[in-house]
KEMIMI-460499 format. One record per residue: residue number from 0; x, y, z of N, C-alpha, C, O, CB in turn. Coordinates in nm, 2 decimals, padded with zeros to 4 digits. Glycine has a CB too. Layout:
BEGIN
NUM | X | Y | Z | X | Y | Z | X | Y | Z | X | Y | Z | X | Y | Z
...
This chain:
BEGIN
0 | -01.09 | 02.15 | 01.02 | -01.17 | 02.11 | 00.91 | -01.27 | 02.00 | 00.96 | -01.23 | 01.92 | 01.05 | -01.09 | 02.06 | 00.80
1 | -01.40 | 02.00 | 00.92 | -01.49 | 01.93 | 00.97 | -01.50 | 01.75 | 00.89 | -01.42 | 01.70 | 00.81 | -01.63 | 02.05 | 00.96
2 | -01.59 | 01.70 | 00.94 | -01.56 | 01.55 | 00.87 | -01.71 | 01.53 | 00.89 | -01.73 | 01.56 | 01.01 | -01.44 | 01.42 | 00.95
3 | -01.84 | 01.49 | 00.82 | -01.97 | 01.43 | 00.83 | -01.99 | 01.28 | 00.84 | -01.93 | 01.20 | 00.77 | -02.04 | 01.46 | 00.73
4 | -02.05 | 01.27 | 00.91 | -02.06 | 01.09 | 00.93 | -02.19 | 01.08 | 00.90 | -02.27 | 01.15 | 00.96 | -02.02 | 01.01 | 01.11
5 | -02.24 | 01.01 | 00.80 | -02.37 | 01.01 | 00.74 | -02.42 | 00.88 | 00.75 | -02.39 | 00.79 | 00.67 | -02.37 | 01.06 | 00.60
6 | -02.52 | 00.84 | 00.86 | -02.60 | 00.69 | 00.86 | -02.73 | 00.69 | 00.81 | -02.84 | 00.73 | 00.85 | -02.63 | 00.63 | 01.01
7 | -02.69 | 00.61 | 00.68 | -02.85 | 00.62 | 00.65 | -02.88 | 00.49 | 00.59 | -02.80 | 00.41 | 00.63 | -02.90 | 00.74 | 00.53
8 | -02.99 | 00.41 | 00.50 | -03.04 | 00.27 | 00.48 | -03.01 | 00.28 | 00.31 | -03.03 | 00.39 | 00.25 | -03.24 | 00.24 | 00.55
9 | -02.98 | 00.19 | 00.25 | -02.96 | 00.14 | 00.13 | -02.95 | 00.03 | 00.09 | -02.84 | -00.04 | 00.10 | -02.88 | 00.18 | 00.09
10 | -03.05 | -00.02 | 00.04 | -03.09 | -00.17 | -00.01 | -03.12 | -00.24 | 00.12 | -03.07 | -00.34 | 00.16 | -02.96 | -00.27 | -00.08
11 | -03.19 | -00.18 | 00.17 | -03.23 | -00.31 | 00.33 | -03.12 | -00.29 | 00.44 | -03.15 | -00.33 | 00.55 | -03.21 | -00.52 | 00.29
12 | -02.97 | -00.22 | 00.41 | -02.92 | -00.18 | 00.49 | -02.88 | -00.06 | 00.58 | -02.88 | 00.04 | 00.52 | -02.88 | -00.21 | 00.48
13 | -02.85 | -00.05 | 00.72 | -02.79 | 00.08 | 00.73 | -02.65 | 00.05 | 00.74 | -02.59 | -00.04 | 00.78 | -02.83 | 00.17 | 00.85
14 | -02.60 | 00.19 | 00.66 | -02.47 | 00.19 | 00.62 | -02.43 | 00.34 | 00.65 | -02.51 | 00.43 | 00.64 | -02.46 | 00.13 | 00.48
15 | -02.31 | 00.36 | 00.68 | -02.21 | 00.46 | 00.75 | -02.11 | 00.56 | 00.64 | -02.02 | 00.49 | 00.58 | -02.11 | 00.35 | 00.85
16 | -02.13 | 00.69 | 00.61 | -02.06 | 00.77 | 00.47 | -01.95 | 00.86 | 00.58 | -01.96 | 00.87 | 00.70 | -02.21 | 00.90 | 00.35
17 | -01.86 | 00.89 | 00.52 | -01.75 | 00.95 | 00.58 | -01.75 | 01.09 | 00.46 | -01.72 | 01.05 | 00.34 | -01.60 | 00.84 | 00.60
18 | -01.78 | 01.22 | 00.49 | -01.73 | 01.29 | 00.35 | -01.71 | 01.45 | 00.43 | -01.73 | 01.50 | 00.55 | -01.88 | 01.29 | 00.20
19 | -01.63 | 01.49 | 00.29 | -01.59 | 01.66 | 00.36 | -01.67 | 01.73 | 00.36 | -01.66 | 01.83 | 00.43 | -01.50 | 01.74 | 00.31
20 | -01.79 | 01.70 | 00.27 | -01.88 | 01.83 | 00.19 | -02.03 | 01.74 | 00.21 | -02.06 | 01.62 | 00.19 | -01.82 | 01.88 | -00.02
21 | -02.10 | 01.86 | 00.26 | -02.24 | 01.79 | 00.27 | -02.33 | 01.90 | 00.24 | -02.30 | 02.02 | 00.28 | -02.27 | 01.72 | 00.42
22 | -02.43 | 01.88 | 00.17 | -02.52 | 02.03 | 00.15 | -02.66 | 01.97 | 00.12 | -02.71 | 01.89 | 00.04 | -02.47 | 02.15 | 00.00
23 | -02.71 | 02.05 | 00.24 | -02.86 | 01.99 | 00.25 | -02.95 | 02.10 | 00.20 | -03.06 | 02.13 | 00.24 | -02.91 | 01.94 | 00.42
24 | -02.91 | 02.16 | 00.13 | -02.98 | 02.30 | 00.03 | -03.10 | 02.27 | -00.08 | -03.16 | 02.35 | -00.15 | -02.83 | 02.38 | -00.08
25 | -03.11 | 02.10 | -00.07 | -03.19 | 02.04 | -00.16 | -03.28 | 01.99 | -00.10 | -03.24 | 01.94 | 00.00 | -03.14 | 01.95 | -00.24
26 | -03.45 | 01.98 | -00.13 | -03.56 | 01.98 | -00.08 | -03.57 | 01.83 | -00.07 | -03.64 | 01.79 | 00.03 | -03.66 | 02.05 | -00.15
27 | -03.53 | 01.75 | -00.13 | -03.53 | 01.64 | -00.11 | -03.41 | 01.54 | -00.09 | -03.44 | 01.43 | -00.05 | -03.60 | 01.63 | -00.20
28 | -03.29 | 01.56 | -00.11 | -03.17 | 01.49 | -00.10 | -03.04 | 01.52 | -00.02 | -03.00 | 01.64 | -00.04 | -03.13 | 01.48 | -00.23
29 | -02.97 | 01.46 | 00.06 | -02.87 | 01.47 | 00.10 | -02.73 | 01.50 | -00.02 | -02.68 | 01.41 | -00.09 | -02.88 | 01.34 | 00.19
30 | -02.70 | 01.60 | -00.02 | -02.61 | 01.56 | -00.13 | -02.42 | 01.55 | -00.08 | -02.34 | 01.64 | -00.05 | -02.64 | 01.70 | -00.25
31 | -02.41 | 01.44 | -00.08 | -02.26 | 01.41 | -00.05 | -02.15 | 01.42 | -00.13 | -02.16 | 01.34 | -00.22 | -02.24 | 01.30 | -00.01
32 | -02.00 | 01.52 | -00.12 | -01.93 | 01.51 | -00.19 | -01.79 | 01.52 | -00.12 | -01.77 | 01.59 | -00.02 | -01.96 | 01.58 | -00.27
33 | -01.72 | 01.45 | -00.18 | -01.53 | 01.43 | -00.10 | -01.61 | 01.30 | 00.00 | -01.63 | 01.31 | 00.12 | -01.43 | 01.63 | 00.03
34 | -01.63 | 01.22 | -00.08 | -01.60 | 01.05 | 00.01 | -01.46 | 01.09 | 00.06 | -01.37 | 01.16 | 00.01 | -01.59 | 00.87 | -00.12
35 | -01.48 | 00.96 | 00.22 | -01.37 | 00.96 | 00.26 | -01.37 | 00.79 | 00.29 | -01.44 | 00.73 | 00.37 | -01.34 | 01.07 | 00.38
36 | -01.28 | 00.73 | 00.19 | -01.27 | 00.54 | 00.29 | -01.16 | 00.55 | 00.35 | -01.08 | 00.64 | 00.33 | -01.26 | 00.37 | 00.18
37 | -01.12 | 00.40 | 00.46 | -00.99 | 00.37 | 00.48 | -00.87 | 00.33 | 00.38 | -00.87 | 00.22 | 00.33 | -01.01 | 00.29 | 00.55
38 | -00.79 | 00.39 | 00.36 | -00.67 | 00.36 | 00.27 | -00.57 | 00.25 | 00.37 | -00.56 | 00.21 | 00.48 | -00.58 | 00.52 | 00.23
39 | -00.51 | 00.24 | 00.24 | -00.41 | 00.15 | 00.30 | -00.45 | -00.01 | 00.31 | -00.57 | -00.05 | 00.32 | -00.37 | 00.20 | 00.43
40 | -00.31 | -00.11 | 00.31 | -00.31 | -00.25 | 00.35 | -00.43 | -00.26 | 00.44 | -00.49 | -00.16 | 00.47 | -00.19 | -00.30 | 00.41
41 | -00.47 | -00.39 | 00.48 | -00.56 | -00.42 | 00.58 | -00.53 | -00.58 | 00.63 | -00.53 | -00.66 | 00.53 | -00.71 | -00.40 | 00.51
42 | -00.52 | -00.62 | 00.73 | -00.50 | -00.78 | 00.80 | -00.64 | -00.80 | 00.80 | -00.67 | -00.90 | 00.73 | -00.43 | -00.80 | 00.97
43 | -00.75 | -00.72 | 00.88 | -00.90 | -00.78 | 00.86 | -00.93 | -00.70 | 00.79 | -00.89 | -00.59 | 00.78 | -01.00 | -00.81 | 00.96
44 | -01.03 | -00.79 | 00.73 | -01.14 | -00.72 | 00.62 | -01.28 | -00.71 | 00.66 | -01.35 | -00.81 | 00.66 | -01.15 | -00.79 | 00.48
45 | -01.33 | -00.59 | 00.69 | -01.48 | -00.53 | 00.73 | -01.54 | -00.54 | 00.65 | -01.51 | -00.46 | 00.56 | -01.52 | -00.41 | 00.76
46 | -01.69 | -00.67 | 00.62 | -01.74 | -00.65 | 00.53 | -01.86 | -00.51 | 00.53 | -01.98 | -00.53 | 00.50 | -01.77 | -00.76 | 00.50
47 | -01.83 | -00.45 | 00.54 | -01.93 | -00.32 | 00.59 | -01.89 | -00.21 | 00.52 | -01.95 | -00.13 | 00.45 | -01.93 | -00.26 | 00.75
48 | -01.76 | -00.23 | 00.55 | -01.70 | -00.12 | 00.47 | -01.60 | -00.16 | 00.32 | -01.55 | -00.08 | 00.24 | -01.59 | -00.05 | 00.59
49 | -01.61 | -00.32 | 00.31 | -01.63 | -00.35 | 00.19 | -01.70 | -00.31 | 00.08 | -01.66 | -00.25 | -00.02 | -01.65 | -00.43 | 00.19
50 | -01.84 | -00.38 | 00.13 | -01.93 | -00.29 | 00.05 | -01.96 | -00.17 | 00.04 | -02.06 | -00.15 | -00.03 | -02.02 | -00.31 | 00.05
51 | -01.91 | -00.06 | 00.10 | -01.90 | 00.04 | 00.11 | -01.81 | 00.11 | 00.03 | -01.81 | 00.24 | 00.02 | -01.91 | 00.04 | 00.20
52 | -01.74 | 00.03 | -00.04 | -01.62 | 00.05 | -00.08 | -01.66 | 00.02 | -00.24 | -01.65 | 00.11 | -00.33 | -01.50 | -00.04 | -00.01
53 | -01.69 | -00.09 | -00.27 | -01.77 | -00.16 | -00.39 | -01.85 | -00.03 | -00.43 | -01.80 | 00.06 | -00.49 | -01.86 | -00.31 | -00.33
54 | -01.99 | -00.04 | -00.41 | -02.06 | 00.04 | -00.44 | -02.03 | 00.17 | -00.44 | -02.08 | 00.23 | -00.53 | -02.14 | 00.01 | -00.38
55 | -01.92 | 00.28 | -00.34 | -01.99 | 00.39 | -00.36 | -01.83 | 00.43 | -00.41 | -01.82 | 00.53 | -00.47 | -02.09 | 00.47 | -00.21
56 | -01.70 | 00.36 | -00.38 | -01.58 | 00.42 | -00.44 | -01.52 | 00.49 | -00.53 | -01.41 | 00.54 | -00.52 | -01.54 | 00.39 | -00.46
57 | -01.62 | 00.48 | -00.61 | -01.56 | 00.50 | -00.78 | -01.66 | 00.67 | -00.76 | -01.61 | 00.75 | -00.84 | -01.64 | 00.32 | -00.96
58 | -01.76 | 00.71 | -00.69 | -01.84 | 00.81 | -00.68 | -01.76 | 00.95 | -00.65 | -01.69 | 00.97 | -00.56 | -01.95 | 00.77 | -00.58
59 | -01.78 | 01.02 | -00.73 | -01.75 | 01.17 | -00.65 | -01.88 | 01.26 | -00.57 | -01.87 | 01.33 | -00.47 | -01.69 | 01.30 | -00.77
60 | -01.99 | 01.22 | -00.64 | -02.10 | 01.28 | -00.54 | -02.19 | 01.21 | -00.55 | -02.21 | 01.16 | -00.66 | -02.15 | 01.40 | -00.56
61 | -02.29 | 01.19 | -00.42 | -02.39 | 01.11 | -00.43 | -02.46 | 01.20 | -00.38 | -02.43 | 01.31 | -00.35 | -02.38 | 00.99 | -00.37
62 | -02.62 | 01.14 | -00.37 | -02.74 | 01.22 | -00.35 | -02.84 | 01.06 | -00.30 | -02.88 | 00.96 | -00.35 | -02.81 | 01.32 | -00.51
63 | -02.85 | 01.12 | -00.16 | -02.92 | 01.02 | -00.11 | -03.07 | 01.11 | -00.07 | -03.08 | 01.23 | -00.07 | -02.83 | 00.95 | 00.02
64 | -03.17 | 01.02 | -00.05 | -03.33 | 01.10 | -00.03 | -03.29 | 01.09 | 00.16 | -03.23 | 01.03 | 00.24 | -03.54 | 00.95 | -00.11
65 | -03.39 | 01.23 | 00.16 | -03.38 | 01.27 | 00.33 | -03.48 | 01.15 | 00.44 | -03.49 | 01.18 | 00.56 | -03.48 | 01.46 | 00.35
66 | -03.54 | 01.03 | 00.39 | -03.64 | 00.97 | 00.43 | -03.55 | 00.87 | 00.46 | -03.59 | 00.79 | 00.54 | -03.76 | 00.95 | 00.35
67 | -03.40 | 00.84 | 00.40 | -03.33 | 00.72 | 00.42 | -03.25 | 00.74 | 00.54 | -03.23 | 00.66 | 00.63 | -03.24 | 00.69 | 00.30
68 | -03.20 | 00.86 | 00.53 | -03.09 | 00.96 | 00.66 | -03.14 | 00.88 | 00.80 | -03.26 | 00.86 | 00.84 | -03.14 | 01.18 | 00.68
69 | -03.06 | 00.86 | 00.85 | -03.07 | 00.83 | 01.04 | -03.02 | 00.94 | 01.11 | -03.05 | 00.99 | 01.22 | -02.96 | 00.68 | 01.11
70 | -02.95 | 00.98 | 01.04 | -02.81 | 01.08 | 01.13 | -02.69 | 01.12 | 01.05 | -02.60 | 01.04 | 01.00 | -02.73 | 00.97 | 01.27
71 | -02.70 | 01.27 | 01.05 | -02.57 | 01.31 | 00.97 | -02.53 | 01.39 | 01.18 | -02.61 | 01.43 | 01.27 | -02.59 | 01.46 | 00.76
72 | -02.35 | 01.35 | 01.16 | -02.27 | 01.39 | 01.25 | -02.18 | 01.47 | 01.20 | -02.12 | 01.42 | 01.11 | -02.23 | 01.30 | 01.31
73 | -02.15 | 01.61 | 01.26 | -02.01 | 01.65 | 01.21 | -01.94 | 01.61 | 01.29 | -02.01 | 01.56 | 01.38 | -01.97 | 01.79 | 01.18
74 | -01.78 | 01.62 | 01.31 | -01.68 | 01.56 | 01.34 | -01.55 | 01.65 | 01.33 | -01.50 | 01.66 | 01.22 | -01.68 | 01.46 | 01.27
75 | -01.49 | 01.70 | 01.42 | -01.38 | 01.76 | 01.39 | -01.25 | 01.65 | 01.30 | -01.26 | 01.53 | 01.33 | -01.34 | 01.82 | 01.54
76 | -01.15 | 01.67 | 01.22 | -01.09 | 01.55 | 01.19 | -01.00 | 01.48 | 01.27 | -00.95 | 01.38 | 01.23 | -01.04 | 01.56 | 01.08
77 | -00.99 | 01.51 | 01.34 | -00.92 | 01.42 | 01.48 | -01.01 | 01.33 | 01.55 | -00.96 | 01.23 | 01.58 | -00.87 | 01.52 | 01.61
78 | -01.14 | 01.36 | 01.57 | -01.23 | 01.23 | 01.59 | -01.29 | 01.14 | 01.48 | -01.36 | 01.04 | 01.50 | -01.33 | 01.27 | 01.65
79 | -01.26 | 01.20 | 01.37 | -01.30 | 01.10 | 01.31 | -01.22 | 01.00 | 01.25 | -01.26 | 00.91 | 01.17 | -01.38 | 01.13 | 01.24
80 | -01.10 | 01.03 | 01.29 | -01.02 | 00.87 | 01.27 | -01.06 | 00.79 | 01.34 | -01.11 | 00.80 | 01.45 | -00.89 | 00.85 | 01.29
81 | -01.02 | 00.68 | 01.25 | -01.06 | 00.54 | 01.35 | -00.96 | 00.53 | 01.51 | -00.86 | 00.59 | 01.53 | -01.02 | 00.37 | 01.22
82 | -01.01 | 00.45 | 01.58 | -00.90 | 00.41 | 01.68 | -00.80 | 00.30 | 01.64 | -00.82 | 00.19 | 01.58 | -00.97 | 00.36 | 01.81
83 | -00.67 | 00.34 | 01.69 | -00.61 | 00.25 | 01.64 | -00.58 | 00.13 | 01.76 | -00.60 | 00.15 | 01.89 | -00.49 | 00.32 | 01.57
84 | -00.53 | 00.01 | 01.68 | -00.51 | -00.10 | 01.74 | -00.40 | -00.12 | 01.84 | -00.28 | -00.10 | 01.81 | -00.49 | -00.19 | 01.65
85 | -00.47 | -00.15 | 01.98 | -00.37 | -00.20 | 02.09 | -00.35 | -00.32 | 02.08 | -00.43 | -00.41 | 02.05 | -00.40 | -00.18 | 02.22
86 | -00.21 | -00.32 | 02.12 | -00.18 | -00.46 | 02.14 | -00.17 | -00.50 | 02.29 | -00.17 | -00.41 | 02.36 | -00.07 | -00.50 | 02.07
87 | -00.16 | -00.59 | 02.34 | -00.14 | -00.66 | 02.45 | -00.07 | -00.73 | 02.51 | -00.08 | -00.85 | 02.49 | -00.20 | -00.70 | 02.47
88 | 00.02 | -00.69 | 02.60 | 00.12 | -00.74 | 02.63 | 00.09 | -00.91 | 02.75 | 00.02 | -00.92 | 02.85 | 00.21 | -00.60 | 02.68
89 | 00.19 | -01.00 | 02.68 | 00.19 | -01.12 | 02.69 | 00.26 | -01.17 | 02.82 | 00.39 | -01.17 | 02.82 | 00.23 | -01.16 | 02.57
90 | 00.17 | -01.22 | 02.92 | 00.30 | -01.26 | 03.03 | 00.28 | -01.39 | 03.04 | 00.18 | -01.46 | 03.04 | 00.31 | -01.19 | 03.18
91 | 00.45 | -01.42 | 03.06 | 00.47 | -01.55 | 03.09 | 00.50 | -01.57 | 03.26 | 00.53 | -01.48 | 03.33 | 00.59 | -01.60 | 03.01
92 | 00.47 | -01.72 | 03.32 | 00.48 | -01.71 | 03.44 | 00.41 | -01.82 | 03.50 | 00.32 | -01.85 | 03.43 | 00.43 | -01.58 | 03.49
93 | 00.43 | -01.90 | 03.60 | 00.33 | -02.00 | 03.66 | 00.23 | -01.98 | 03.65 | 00.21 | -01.86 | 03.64 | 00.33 | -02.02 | 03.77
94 | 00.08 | -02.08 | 03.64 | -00.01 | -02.03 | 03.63 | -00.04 | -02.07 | 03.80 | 00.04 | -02.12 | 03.88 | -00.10 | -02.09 | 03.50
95 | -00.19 | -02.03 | 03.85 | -00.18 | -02.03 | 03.97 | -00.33 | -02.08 | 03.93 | -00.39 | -02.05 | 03.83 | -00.13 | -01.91 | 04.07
96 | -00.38 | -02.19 | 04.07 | -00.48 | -02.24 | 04.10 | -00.54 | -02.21 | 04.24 | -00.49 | -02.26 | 04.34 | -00.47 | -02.36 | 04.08
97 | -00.68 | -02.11 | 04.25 | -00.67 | -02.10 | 04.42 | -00.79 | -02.24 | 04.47 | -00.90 | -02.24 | 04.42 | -00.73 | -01.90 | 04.48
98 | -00.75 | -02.34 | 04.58 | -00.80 | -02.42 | 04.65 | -00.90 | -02.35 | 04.70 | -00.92 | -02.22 | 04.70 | -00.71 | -02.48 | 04.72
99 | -01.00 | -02.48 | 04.78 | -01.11 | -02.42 | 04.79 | -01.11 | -02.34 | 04.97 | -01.21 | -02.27 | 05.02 | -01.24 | -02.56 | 04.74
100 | -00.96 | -02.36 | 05.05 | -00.89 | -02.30 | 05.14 | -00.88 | -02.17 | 05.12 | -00.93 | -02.11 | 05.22 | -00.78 | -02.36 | 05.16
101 | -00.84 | -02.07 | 05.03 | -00.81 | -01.94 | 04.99 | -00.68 | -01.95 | 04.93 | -00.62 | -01.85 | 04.88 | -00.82 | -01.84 | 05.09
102 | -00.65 | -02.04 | 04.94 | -00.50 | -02.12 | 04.91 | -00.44 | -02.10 | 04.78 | -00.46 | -02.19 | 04.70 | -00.51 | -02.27 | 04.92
103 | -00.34 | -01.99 | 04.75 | -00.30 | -02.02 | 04.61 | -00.21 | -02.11 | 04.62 | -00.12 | -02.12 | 04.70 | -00.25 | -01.93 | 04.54
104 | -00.23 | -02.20 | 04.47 | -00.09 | -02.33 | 04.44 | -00.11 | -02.30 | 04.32 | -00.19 | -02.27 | 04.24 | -00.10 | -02.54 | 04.48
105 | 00.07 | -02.32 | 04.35 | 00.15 | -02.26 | 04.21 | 00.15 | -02.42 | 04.11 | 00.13 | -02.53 | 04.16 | 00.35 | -02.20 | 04.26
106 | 00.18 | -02.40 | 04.01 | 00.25 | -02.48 | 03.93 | 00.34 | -02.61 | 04.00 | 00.29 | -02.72 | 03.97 | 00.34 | -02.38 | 03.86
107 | 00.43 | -02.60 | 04.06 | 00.55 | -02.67 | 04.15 | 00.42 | -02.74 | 04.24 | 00.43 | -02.86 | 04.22 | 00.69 | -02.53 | 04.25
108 | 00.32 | -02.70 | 04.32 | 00.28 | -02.73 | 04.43 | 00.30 | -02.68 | 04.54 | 00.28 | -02.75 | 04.64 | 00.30 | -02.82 | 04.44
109 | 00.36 | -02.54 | 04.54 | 00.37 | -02.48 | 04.67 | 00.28 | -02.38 | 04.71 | 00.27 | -02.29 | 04.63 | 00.48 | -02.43 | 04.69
110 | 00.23 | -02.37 | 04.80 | 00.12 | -02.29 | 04.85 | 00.15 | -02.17 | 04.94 | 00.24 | -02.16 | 05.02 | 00.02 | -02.37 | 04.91
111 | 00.01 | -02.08 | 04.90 | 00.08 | -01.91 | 04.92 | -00.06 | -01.89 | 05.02 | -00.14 | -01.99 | 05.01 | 00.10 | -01.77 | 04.74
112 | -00.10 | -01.79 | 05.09 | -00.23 | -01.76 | 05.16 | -00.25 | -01.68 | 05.07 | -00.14 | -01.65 | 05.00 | -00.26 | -01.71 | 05.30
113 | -00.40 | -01.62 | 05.02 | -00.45 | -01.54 | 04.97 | -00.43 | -01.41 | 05.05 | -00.43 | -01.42 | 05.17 | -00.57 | -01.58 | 04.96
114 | -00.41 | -01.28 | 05.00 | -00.40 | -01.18 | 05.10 | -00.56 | -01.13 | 05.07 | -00.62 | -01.09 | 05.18 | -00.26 | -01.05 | 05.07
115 | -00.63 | -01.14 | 04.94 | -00.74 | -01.10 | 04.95 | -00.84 | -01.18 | 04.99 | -00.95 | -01.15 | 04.94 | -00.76 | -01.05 | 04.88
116 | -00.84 | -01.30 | 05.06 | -00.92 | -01.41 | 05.11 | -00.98 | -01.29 | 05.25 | -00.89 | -01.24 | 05.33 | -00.81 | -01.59 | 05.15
117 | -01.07 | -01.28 | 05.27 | -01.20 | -01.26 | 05.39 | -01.24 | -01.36 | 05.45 | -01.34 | -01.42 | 05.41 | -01.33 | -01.20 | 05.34
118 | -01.17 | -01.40 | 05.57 | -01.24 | -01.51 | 05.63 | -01.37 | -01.45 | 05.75 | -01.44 | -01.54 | 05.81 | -01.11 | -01.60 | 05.71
């Protein structure tokens, strides 16, 4: 099943539509139907897709003019999920300082040669 990514300008901005159904059969308007937003909880909040949310949520079909459009994209629906969040794993350990010798010193004060120092 396909997914449209629709960038186009509204109120001074460009802003980004996610929908199932798109039909450009109209001489003048983009006509968009089956919005798609992010569901679910959220830790950060995008204001982009805030207002995006505000204004066009409550809509089942919109009709935007063809002069506003930047770019409609289809999308198979596997790309058009978002990416999800890596995390990064945390290491603990001496920190190391290399001298201006090639010299690593540890934490303690004991010193290592650089193996990648090029003299």
């Amino acid at each position: 099943m396909s997914i449209y990514r629709v960038i186009f300008t509204w109120k001074g901005k460009e802003l980004e539509l996610k929908a199932r159904s798109l039909d450009l059969t109209h001489p003048y308007f983009v006509s968009i139907k089956d919005l798609i937003f992010p569901e679910g909880p959220k830790l950060i909040i995008n204001p982009a897709e805030d207002e995006l949310l505000k204004s066009f949520g409550k809509s089942k079909h919109i009709m935007i003019p063809f002069q506003t459009v930047h770019l409609i994209e289809e999308l198979m629906d596997e790309e058009a999920q978002p990416s999800k969040v890596r995390t990064f794993k945390v290491i603990e350990g001496e920190k190391e300082k290399k001298t201006a010798k090639g010299k690593t010193r540890t934490k303690k004060g004991s010193s290592t040669e650089d193996p990648t120092d090029t003299k």
